[in-house]
Backbone as a ProteinNet text record, in pm:
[ID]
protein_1_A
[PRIMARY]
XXXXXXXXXXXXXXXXXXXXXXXXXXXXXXXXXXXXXXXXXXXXXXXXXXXXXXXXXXXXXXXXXXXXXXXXXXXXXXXXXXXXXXXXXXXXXXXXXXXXXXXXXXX
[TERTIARY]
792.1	862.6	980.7	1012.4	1106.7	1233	1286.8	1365.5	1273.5	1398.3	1408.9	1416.5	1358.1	1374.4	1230.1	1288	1135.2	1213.5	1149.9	1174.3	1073.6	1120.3	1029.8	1073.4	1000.6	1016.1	914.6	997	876.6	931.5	864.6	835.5	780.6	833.1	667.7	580.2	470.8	420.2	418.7	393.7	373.6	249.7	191	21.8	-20	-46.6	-112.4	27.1	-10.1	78.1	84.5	173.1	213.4	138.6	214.7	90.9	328	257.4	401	351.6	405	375.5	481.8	406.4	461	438.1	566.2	550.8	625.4	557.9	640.1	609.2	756.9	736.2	842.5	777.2	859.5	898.3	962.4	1002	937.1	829.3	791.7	692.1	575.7	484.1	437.5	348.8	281.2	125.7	19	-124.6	-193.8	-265.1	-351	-419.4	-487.8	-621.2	-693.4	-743.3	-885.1	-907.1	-792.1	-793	-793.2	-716.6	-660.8	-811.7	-923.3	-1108.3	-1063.5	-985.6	-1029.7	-903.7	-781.4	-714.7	-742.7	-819.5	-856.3	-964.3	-1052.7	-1216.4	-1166.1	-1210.5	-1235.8	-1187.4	-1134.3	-1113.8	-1047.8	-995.9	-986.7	-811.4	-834.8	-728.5	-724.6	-575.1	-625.9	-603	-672.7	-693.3	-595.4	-502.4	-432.3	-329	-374.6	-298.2	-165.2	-143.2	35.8	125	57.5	160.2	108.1	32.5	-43	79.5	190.1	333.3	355.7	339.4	396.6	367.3	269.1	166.7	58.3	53.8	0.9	-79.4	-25.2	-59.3	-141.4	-134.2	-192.8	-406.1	-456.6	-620.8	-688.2	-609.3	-672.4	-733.9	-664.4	-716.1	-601.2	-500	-372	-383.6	-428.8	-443	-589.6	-662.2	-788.5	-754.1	-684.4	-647	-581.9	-458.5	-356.9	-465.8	-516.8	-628.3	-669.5	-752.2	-881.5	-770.2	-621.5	-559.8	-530.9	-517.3	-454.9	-562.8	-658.4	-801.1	-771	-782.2	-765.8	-635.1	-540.5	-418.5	-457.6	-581.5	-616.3	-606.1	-574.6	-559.1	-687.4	-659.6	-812.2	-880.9	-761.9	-791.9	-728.7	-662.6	-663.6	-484.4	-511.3	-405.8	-410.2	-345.8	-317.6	-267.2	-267.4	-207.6	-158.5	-7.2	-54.7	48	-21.9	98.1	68.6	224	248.4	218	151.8	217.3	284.8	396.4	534.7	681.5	614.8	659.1	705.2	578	583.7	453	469.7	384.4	437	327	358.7	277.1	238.2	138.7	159.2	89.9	125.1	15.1	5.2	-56.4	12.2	-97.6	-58.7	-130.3	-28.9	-103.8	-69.2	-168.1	-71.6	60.4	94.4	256.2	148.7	84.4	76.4	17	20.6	-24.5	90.2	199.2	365.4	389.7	339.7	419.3	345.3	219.2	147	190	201.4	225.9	382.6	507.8	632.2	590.6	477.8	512.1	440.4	378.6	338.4	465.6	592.4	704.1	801.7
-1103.6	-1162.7	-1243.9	-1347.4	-1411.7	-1401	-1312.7	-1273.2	-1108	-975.9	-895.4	-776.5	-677.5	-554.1	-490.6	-411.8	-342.6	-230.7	-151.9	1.9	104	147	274.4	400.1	493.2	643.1	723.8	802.2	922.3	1070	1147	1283.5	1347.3	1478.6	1595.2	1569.2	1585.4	1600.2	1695.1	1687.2	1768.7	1831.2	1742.3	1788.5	1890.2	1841.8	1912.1	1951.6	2075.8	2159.3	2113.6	2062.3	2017.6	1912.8	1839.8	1645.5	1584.8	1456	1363.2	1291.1	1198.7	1059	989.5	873.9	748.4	653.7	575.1	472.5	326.4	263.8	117.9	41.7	19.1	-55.3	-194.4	-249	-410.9	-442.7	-553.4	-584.6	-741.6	-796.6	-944.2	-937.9	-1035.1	-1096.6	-1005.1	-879.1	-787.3	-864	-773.5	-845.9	-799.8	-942.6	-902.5	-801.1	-711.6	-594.1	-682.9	-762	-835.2	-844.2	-842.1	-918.6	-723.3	-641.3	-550.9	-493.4	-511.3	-463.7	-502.8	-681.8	-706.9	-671.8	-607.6	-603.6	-481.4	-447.6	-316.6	-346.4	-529.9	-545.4	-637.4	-632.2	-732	-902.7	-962.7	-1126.7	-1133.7	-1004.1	-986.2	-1098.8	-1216.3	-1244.6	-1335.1	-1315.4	-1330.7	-1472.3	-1564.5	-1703.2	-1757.8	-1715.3	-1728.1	-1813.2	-1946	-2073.3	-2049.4	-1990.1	-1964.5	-1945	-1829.8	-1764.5	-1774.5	-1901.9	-1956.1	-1944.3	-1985.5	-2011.8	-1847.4	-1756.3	-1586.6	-1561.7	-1595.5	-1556.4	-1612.6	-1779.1	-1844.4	-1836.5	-1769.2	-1786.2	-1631.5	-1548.6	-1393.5	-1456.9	-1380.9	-1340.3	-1258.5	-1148.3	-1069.7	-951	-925.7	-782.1	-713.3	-726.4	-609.7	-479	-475.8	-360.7	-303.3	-364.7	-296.1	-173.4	-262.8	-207.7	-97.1	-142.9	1.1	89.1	83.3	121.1	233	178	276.6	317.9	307.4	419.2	508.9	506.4	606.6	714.9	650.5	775.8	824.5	819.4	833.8	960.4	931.3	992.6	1124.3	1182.9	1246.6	1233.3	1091.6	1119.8	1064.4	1146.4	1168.8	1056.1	1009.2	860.4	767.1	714.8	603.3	558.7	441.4	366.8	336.9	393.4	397.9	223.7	170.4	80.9	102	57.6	33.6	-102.3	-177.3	-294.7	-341.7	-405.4	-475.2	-651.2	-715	-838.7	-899.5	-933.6	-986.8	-918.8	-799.3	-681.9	-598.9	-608.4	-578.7	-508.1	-397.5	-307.5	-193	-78.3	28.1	69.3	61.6	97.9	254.1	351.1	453.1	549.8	643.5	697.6	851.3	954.6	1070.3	1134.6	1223.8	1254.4	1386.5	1475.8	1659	1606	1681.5	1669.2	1705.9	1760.7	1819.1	1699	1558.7	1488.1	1401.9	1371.7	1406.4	1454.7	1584.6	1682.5	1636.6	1555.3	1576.7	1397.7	1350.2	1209	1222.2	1312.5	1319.2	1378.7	1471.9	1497.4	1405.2	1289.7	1187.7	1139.3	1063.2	1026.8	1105.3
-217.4	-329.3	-277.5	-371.8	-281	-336.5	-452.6	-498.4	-580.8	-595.1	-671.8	-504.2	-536.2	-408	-390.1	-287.2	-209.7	-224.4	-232.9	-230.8	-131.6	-32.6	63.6	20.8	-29.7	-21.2	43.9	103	127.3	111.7	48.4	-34.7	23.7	4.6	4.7	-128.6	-118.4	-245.5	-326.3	-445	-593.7	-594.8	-566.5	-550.5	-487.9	-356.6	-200.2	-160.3	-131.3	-70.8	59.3	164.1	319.7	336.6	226.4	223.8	186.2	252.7	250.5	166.1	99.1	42.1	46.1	89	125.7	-7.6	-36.4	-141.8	-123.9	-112.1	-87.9	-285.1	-321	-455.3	-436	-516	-524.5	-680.6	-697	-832.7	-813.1	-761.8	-729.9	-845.2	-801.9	-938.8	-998.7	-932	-991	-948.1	-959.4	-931.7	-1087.4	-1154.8	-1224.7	-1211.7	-1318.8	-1265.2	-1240.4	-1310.1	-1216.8	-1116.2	-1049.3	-854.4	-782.4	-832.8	-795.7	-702.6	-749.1	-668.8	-513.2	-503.4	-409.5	-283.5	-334	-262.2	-109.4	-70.3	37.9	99.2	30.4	85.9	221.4	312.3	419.8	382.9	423	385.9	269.1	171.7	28.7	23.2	28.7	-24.3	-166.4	-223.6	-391	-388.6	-434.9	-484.4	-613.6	-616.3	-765	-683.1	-768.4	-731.1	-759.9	-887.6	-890	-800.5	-742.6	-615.5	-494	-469.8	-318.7	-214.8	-225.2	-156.3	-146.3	-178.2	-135.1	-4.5	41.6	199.7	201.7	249	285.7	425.8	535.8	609.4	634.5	556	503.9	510.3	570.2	564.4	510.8	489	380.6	448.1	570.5	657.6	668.9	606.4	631.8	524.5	411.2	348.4	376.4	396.7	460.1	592.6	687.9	785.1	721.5	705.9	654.6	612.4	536.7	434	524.1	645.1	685.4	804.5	822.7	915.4	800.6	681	643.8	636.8	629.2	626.6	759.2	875.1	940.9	998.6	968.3	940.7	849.7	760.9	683.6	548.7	475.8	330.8	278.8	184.7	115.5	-6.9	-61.4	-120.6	-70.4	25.5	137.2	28.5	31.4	-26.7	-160.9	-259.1	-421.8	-463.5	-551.7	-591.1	-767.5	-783.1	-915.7	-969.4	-1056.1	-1067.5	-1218.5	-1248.7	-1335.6	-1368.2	-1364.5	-1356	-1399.6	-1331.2	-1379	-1361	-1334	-1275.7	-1162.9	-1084	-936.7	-928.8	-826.4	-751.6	-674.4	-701.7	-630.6	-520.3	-387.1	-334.5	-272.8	-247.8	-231.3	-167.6	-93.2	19.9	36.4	113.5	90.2	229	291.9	472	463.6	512.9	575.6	637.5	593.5	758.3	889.1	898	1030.1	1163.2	1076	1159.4	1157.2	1065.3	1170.5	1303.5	1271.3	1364.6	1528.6	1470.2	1613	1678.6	1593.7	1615.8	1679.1	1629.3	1694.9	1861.5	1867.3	1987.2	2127	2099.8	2194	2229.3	2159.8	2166.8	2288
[MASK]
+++++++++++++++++++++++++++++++++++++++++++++++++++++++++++++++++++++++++++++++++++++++++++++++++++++++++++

């Protein structure tokens, strides 16, 4: 966004007992639902002439990626999205701690 804020949190969760969640939210355009299918597919970048100027030079493999580490990392539905348009976005993700604990001790 090229004006409003980003917001990072991370939590224990409510849910899963010894799960973190991670949340990155913004106050920028927000994504139509229509487009929202293609944001996690391979090449998935959104065609909406309005906001061509946000990340132009973007391909459409960075939330995929994120995507299939967070499986990886152990969460069990990958990367959450939810958005407003006009609004912003919330994207959001959920891991055991215990792959914290194992990732601090390579460091």
């Amino acid at each position: 966004t090229s004006k409003g804020s980003i917001k990072l949190t991370v939590e224990l969760s409510e849910c899963e007992e010894e799960h973190i969640v991670f949340r990155v939210s913004d106050t920028g355009v927000g994504i139509k639902e229509e487009y929202l299918h293609k944001l996690f597919t391979e090449f998935g970048k959104l065609d909406v002439k309005e906001h061509a100027d946000l990340n132009p030079q973007g391909v459409g493999l960075g939330l995929m990626i994120s995507n299939k580490l967070t499986h990886l990392l152990g969460s069990k539905k990958g990367i959450q999205v939810r958005s407003t348009y006009g609004q912003g976005s919330e994207f959001y993700f959920e891991v055991p701690i215990r792959f914290q604990l194992e990732l601090s001790l390579i460091h």
